[in-house]
N, C-alpha and C positions, 0 to 999 in steps of 0.2 A: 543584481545587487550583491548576491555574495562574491561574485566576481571581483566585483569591485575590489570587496572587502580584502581580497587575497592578493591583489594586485599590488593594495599600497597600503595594506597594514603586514599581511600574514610573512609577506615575501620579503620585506624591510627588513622586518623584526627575526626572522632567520636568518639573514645574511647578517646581521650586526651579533646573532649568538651565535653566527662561523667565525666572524673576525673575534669576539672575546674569545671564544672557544682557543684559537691560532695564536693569542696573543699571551694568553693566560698557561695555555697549555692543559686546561683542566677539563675533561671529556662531559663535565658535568652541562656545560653551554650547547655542547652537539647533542646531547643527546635530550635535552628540550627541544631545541630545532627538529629533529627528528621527530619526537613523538609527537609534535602539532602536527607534521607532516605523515604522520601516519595515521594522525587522527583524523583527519580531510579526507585522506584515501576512505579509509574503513567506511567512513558516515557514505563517502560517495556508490561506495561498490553496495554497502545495506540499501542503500534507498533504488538505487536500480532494482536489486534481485527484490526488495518489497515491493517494489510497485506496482505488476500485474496482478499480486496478491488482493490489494484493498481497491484497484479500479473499479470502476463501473461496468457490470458486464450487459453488452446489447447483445440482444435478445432478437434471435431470428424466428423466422414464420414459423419455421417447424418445431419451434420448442413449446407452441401452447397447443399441438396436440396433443391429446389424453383425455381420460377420465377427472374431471373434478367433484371428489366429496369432501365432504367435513374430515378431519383426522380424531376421531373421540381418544385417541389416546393422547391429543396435544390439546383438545380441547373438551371440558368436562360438562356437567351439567345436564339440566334441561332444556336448555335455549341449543345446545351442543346437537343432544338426543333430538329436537324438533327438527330441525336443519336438517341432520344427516338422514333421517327419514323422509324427509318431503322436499328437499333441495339438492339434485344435482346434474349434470347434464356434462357431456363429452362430444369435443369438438373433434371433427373428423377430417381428414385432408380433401375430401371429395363434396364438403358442406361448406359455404361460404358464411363465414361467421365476424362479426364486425364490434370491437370496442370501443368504448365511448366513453 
């Protein structure tokens, strides 16, 4: 869609602020042209280098090895303090262990 958009509005409307630009002589039309045109670039180069940033990360076998307990300093209380006392268990790579 945004292709489109660039194709037969972005691209028109810069060539006709290079011909006023040419005709006029006033640098004021090129250099709209331009900063749409630099503005396309920037949006394009941010959204690439952000994107690995906000994906979705998949998660391999070996990242749910470990120790699982409560963290009491992210979580408070006494529902916190019950848990962390009498719920935890750690998965081991030699244990075959199954989520559901």
């Amino acid at each position: 869609m945004s292709f489109i958009f660039i194709i037969f509005i972005i691209v028109p409307l810069s060539i006709v602020l290079l011909l006023i630009s040419g005709m006029t002589e006033k640098k004021f039309f090129a250099q709209i042209a331009a900063f749409i045109w630099v503005t396309i670039i920037s949006t394009a180069i941010l959204s690439e280098i952000s994107g690995p940033l906000f994906s979705k990360k998949v998660l391999e076998k070996s990242d749910y090895y470990g120790e699982y307990i409560i963290d009491r300093a992210y979580f408070s209380g006494k529902q916190a303090d019950w848990q962390y006392n009498n719920f935890r268990f750690e998965i081991k790579k030699m244990i075959p262990f199954i989520f559901l």
